[in-house]
N, C-alpha and C positions, 0 to 999 in steps of 0.2 A: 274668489267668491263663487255661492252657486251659480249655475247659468238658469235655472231653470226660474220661472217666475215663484214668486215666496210673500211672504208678509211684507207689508208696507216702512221701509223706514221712514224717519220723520227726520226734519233737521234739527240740529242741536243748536243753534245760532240763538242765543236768550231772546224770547221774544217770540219765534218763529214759526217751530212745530210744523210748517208745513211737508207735503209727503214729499219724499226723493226720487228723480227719477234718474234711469242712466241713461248716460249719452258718453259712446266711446270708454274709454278709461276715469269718468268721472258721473260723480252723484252731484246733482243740480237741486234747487226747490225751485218755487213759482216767484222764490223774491230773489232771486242770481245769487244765494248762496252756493257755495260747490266745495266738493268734498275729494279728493284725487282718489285712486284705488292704487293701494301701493303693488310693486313688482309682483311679490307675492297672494297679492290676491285680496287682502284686507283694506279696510275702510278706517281711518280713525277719524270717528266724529269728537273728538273729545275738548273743546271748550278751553283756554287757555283759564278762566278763573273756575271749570271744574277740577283742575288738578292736584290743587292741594300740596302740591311739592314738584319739583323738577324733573322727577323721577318718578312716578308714579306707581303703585305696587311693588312685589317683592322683589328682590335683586338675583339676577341671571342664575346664581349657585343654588339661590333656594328654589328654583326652577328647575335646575336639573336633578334637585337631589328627589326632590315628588316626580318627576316624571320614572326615576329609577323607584322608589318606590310603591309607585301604582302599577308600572309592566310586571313587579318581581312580588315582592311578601304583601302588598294588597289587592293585589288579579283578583283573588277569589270575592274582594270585597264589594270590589267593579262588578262584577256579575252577580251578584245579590243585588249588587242597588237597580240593575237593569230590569232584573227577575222582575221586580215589584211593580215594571209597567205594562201597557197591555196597549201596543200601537198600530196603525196601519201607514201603508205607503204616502197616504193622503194628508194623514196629521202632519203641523209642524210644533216642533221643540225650540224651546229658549234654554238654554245652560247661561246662568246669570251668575258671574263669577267662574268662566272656565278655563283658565290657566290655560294650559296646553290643549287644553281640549279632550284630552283621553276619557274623561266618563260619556261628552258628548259623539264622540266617536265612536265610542261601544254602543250607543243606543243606537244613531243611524245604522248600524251594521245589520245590528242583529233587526230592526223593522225596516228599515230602509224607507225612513221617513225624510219627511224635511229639516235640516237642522240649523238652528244658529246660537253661535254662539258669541258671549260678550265679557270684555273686562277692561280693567283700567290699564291694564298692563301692556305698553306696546311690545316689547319683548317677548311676551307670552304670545301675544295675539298676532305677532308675527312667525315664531315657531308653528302656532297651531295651525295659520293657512298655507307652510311649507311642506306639513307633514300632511293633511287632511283639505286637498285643494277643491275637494267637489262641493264640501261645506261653506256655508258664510258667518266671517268673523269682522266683529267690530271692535274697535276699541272706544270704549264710552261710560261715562261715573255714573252707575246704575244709582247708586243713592241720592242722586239726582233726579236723572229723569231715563227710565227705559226709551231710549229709541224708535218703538214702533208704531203701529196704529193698532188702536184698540183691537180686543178680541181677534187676536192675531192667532194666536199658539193653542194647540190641545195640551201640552204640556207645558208647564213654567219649571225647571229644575235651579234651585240652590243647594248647591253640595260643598259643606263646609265653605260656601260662599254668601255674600251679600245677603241682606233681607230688607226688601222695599215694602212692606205690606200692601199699600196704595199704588204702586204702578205695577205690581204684580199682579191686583187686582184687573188693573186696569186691563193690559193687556192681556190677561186669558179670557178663554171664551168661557160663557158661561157653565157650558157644559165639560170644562176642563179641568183640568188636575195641579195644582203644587204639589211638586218633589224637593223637602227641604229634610237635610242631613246633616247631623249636628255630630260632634265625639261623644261615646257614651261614656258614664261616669267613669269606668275602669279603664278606659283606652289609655294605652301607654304607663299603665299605672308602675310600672316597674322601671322604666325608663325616669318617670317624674321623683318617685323615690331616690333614686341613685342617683340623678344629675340635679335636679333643680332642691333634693330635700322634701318635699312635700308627697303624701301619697293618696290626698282626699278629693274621695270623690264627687263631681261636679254634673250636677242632674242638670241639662241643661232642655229639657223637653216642656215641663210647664215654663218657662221662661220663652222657648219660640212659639209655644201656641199661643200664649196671650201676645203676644206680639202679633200675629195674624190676627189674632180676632178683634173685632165680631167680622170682619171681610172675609175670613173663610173658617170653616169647620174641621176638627182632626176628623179621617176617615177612617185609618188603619195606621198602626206604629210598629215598626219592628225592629229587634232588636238584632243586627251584624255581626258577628264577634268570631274573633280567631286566635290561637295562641302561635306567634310564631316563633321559631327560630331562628335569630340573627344575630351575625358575626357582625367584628367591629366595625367593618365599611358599612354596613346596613343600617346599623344603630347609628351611626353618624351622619346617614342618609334619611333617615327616619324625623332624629332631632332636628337638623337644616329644613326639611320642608316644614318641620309643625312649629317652631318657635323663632324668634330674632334677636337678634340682641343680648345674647347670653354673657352674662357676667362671666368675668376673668374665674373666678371662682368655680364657677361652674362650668367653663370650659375644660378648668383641669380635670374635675369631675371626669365629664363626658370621656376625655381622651385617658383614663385611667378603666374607661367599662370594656371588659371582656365581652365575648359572645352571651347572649342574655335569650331566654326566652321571654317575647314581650306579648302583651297583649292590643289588639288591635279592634280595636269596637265603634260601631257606629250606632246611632238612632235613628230609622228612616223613618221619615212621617208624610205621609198622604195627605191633604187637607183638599176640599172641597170649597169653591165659592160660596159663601152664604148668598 
């Protein structure tokens, strides 16, 4: 976890909410809830009835296969979506839904802000504090309840992650930014043709801003996109992080695709708190 002082976490304990403080290798609140900080550096506050299954989030392969895929054929996507912000040393970032952490990692870099990051994922959220120890990572069911104390964060980032609209709210400051990043309609559109059948595409931009609204306003939307090229470890790497559960059918599919030029597309959207 960071060392440096940061935003307020809050306890998860139903009921609770009160703020966390450390002592030692452990997060406490004012009612003797306590939270350990694992070897690695992370915090799981997560709830035994927020989990929803036994296992929590996506499985270890579909971790590695996005994490090869974000270093290698979407870097260039990473650094668009960074482009889009505008930070100082003093800001802090929420990455809500951050896997391993690597968009959150690219943004501390490049401003050298505060960063936190969070997900359901222990696995994930364990990788992310082994690779990136100066940041703070939590494990916790953002669709729940975000963690923090209010108007915490200059930025709230969801990148192909979660969407709370109400605790997003909650916790940015007024004068702060959502960073929310959805697939744009043609992303992967050659991939979804040849393995799943289907090749239509799916606007999904007026569907997240009514979701935000009326809690916050679109600011600016951009459009990401790249065509790459990828051999068949790629495209197998590409499908494993963006779907689950692929039918027998369409397994054989996938493991019959050649090198493919695919297309990689995002929708960045800005929104402003109303």
């Amino acid at each position: 976890m960071a060392r440096e002082p940061g935003p307020t976490l809050l306890c998860t304990v139903r009921g609770c909410r009160q703020p966390l403080t450390r002592a030692e290798r452990r997060l406490r609140c004012g009612n003797e809830h306590s939270f350990d900080v694992a070897r690695s550096g992370y915090v799981n506050l997560l709830q035994p009835h927020d989990r929803g299954s036994p296992h929590p989030g996506d499985p270890v392969e579909a971790h590695a296969a996005r994490r090869r895929v974000l270093e290698g054929v979407e870097a260039p996507l990473v650094d668009a979506i960074v482009d889009m912000l505008s930070l100082t040393g003093g800001d802090a970032v929420l990455d809500v839904g951050c896997g391993e952490g690597h968009h959150l990692a690219a943004i501390a870099q490049r401003f050298g802000c505060g960063a936190h990051g969070l997900d359901i994922s222990v696995a994930a959220i364990d990788a992310a504090a082994r690779l990136h120890r100066r940041l703070e990572w939590i494990v916790a069911n953002a669709d729940r309840f975000v963690p923090y104390a209010e108007q915490s964060f200059r930025v709230v980032a969801s990148i192909t992650g979660r969407m709370n609209a109400g605790e997003f709210r909650r916790v940015v400051r007024p004068d702060g930014i959502l960073l929310v990043v959805v697939p744009a309609p043609d992303d992967l559109i050659e991939l979804r043709r040849a393995v799943l059948g289907e090749g239509v595409p799916r606007d999904r931009v007026e569907r997240t801003v009514a979701t935000f609204a009326p809690l916050f306003s679109l600011e600016r939307r951009e459009r990401l996109r790249r065509v790459a090229h990828l051999d068949r470890a790629a495209v197998a790497d590409v499908m494993g992080a963006s779907y689950r559960g692929l039918r027998r059918r369409e397994r054989a599919r996938l493991e019959s695709v050649g090198d493919l030029d695919v297309t990689l597309s995002r929708d960045a959207l800005l929104l402003r708190p109303a």
